[in-house]
N, CA, C and O of each residue as an XYZ file, in Angstrom:
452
protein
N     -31.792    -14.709    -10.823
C     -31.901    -13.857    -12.006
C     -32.086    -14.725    -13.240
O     -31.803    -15.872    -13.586
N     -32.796    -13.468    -13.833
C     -32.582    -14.481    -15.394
C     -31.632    -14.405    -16.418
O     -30.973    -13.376    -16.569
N     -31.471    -15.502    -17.226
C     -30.763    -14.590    -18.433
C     -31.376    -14.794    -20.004
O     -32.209    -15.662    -20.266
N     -30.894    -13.966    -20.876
C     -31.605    -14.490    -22.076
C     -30.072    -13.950    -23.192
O     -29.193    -13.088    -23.203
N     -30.618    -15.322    -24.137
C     -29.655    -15.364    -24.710
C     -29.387    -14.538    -26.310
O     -28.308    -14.206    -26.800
N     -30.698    -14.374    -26.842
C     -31.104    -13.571    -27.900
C     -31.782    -12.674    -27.739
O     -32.764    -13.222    -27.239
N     -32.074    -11.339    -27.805
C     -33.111    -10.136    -27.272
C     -34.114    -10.557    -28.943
O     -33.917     -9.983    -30.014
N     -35.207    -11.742    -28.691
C     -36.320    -11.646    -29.645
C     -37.075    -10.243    -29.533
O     -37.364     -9.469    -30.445
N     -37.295    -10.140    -28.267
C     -38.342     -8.802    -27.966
C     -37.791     -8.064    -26.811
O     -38.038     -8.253    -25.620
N     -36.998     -7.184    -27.356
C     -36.762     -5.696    -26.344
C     -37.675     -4.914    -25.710
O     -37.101     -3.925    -25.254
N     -38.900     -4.914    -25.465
C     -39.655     -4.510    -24.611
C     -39.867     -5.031    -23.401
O     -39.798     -4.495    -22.295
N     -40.289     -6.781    -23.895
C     -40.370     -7.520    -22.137
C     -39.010     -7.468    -21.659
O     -38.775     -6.981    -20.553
N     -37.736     -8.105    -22.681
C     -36.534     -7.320    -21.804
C     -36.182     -6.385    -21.374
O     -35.211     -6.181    -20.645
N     -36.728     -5.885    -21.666
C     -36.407     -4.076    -20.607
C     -37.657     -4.103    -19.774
O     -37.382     -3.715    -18.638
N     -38.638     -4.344    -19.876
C     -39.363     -4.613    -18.788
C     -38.821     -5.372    -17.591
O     -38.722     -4.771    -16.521
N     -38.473     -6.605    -17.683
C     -38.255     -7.385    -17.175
C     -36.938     -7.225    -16.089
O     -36.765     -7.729    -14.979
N     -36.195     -6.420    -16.799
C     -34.774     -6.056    -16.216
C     -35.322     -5.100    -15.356
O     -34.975     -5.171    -14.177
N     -36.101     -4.223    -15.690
C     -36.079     -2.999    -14.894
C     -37.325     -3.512    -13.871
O     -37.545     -2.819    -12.878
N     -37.889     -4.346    -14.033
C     -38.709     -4.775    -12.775
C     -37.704     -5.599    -11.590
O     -37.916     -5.562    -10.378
N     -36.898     -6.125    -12.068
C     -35.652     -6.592    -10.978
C     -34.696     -5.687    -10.448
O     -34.098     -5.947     -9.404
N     -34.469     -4.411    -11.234
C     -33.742     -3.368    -11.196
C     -34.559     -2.565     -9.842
O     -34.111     -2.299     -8.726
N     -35.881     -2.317    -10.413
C     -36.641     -1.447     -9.374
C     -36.790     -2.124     -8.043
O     -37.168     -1.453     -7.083
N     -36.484     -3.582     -7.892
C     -37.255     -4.586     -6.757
C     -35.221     -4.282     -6.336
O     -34.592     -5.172     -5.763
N     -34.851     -3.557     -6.561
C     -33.247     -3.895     -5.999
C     -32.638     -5.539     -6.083
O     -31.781     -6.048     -5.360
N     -33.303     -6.083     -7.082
C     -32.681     -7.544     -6.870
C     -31.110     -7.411     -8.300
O     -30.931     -8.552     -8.727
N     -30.657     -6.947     -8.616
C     -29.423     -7.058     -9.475
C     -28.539     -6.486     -9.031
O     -28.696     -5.334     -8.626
N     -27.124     -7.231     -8.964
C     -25.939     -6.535     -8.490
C     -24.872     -6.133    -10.022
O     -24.738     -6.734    -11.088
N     -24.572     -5.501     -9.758
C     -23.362     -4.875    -10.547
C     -22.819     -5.663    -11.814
O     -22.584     -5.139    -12.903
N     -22.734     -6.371    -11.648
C     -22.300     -7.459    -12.595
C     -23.811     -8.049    -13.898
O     -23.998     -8.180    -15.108
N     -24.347     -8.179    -12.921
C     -25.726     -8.509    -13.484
C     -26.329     -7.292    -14.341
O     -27.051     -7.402    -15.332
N     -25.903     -6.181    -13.778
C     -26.377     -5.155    -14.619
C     -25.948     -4.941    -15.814
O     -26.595     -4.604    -16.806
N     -24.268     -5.248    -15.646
C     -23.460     -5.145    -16.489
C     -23.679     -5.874    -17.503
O     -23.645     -5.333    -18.609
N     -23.978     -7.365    -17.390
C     -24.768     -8.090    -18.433
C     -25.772     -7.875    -18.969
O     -25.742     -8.451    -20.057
N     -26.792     -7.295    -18.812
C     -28.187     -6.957    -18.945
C     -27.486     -5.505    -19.957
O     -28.028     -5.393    -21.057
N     -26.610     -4.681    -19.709
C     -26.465     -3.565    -20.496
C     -25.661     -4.025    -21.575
O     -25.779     -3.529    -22.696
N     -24.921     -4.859    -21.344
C     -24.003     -5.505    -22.949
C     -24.767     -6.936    -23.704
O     -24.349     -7.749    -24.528
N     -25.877     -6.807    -23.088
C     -26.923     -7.509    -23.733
C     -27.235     -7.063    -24.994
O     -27.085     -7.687    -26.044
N     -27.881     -5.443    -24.774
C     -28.801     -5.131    -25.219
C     -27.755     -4.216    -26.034
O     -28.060     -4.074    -27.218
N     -26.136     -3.329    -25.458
C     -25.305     -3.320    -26.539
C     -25.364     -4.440    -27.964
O     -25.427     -4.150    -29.158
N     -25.315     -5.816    -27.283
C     -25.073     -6.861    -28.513
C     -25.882     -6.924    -29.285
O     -25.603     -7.330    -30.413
N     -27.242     -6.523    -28.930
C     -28.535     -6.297    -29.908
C     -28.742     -5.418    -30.851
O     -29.706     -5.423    -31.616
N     -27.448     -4.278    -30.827
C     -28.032     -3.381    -31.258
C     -28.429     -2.403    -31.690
O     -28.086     -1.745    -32.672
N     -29.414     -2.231    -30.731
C     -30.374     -1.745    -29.806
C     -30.954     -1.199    -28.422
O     -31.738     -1.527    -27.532
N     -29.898      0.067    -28.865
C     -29.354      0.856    -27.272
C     -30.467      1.952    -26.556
O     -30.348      3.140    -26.856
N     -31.399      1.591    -25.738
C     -32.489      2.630    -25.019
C     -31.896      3.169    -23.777
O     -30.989      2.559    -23.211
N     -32.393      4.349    -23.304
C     -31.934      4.884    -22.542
C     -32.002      3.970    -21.216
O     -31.258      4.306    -20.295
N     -32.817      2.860    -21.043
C     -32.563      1.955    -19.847
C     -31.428      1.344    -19.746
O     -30.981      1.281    -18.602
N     -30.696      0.780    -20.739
C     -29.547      0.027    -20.343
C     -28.371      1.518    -20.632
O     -27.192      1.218    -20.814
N     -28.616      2.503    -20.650
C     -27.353      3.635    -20.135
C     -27.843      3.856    -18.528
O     -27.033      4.314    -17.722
N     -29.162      3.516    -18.131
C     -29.691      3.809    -16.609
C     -28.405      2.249    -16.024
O     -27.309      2.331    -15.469
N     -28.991      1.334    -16.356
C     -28.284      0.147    -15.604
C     -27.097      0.120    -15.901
O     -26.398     -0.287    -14.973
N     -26.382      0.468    -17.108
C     -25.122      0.488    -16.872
C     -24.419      1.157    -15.856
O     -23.601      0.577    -15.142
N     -24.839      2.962    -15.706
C     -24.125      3.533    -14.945
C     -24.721      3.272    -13.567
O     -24.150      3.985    -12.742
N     -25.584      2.571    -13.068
C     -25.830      2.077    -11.848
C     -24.813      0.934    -11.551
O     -24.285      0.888    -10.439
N     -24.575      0.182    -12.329
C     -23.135     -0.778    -12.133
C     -22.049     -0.303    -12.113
O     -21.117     -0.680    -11.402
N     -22.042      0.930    -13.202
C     -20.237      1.435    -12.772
C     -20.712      2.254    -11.378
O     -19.739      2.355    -10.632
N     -21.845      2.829    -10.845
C     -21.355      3.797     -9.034
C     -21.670      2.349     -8.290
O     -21.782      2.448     -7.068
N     -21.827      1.037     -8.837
C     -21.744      0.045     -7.441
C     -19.984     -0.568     -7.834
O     -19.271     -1.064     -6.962
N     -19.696     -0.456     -8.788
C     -18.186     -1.079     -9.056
C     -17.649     -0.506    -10.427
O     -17.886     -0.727    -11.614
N     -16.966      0.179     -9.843
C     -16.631      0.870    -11.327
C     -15.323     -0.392    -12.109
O     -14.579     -0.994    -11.336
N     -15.263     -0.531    -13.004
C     -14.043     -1.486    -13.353
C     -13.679     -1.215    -15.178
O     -14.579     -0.690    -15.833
N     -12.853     -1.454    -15.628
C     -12.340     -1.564    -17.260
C     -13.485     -1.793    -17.936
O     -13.986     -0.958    -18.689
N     -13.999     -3.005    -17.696
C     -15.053     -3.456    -18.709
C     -16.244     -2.872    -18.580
O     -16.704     -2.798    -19.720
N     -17.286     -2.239    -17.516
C     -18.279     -1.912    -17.426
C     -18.262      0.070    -17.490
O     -19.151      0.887    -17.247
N     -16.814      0.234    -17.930
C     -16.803      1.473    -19.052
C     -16.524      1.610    -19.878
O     -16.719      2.640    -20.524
N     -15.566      0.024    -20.477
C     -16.355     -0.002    -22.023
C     -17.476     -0.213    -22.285
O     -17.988      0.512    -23.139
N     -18.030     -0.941    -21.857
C     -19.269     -1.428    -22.125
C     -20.210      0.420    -22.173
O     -20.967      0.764    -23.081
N     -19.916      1.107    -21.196
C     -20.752      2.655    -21.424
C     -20.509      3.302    -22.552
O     -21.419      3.971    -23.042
N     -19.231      3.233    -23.190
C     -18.561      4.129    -23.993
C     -19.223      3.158    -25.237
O     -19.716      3.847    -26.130
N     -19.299      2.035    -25.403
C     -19.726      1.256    -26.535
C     -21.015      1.425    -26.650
O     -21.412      1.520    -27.811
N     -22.141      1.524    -25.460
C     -23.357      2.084    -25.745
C     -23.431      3.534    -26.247
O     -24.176      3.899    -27.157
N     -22.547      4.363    -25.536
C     -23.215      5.981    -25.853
C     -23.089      5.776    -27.580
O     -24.012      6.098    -28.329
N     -21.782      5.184    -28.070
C     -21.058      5.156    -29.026
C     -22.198      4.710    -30.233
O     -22.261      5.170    -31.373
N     -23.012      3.740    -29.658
C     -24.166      3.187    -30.411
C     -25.773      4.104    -30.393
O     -26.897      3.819    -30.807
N     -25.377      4.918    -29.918
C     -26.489      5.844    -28.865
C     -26.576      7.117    -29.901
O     -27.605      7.725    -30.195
N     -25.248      7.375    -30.383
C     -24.590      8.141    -31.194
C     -24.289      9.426    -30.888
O     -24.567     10.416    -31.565
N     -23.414      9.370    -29.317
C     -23.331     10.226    -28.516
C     -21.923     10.564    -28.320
O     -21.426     10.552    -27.194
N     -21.241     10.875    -29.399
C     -19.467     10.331    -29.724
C     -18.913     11.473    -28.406
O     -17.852     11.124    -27.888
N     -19.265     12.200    -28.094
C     -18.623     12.987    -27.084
C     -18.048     12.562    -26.165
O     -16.824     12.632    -26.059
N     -19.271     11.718    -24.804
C     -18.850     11.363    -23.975
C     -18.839      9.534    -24.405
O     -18.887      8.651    -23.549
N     -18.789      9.369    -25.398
C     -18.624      8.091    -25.587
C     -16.914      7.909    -25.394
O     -16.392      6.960    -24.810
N     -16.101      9.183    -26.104
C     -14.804      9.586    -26.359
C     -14.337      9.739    -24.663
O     -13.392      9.035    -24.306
N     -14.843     10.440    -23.869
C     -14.644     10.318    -22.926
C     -14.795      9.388    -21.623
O     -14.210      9.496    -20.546
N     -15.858      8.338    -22.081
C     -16.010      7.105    -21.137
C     -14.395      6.344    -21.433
O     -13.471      6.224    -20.629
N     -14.455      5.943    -22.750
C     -13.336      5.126    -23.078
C     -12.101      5.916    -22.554
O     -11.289      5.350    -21.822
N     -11.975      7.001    -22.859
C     -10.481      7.570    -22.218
C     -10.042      6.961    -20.458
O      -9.040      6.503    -19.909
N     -11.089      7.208    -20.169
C     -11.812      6.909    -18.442
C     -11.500      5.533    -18.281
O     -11.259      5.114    -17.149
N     -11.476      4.880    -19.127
C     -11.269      3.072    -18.996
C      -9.931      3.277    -19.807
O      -9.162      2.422    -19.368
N      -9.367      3.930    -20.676
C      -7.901      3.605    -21.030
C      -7.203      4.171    -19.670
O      -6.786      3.248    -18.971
N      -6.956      5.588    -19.078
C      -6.607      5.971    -18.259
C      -6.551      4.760    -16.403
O      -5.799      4.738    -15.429
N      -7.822      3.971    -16.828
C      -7.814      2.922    -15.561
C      -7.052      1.581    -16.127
O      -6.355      0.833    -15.442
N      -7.288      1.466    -17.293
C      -6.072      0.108    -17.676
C      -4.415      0.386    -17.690
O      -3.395     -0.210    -17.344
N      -4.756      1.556    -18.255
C      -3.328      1.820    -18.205
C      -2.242      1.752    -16.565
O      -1.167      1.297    -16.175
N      -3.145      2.356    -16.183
C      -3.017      2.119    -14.153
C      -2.678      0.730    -13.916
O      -1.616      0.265    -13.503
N      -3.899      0.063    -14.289
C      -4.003     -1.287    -13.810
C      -2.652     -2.220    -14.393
O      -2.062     -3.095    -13.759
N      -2.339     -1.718    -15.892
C      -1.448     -2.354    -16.634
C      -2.207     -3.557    -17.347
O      -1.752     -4.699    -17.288
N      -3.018     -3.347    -17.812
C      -4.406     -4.099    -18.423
C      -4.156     -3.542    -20.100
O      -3.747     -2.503    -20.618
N      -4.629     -4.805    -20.560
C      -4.189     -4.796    -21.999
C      -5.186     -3.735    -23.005
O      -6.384     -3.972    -23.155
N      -4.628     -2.767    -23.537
C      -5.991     -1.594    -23.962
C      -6.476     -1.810    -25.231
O      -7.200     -0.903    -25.640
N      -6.287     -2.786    -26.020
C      -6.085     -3.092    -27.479
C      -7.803     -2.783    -27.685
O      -8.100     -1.896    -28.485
N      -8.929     -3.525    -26.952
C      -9.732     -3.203    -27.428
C     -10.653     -1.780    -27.202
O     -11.666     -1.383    -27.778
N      -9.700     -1.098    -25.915
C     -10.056      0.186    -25.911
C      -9.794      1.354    -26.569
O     -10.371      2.438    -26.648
N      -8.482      0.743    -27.166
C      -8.289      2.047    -28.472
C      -8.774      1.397    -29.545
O      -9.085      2.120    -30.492
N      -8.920      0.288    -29.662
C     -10.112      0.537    -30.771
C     -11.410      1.028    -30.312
O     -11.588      2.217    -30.580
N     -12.304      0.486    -29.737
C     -13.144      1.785    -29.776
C     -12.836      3.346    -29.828
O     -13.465      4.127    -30.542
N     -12.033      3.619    -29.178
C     -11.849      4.806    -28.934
C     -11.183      5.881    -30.890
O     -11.229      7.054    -31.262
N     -10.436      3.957    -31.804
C     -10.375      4.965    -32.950
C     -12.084      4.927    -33.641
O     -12.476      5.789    -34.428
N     -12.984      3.713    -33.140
C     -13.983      3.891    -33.772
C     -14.503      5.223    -33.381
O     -14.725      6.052    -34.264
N     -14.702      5.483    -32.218
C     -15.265      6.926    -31.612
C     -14.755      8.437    -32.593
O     -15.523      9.329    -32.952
N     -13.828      8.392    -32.759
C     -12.605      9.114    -33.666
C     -13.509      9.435    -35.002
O     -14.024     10.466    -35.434
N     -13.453      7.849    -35.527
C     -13.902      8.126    -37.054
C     -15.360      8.878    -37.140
O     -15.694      9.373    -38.216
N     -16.120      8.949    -36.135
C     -17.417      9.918    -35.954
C     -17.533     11.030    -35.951
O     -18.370     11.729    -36.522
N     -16.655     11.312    -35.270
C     -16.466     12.890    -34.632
C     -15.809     13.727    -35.624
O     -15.572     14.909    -35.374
């Protein structure tokens, strides 16, 4: 796989991802990077909400539903953005995983709505 460290041009990166995406060559993790990539850019298209939630049904975990709730959130989709993050506080809290940066998003989500 590749990686890139600045998104200069969001088109060949989303090209590019989703041509490895379609060839089944990215696992879960990889996706997960590729979607908090393009969170960090940004610059949220409906492809990296496709690859994200293809990483949370191959491994669902804490971080790769913040990482959803921080896109919808950027997406400007405060609903289920409010509800991804609950979904990852409700699994840290389980886990006993530290939630500090999930209620913050979750008050950023707040101040929208």
């Amino acid at each position: 796989a590749f990686y890139f460290y600045k998104l200069k041009n969001l088109t060949d990166f989303v090209e590019s991802v989703n041509k490895l995406y379609k060839a089944n060559r990215l696992n879960a993790d990889q996706l997960h990077l590729y979607s908090w990539m393009m969170y960090e850019s940004g610059k949220v298209v409906s492809d990296g909400l496709r690859w994200i939630n293809e990483s949370i049904r191959m491994d669902k975990d804490i971080e790769k539903l913040q990482t959803k709730a921080a896109m919808q959130y950027l997406y400007s989709d405060y609903q289920s953005a409010r509800e991804t993050a609950l979904e990852a506080k409700k699994m840290a809290k389980k886990d006993y995983k530290n939630m500090t940066n999930i209620e913050n998003l979750i008050r950023m989500i707040e101040q929208k709505r």
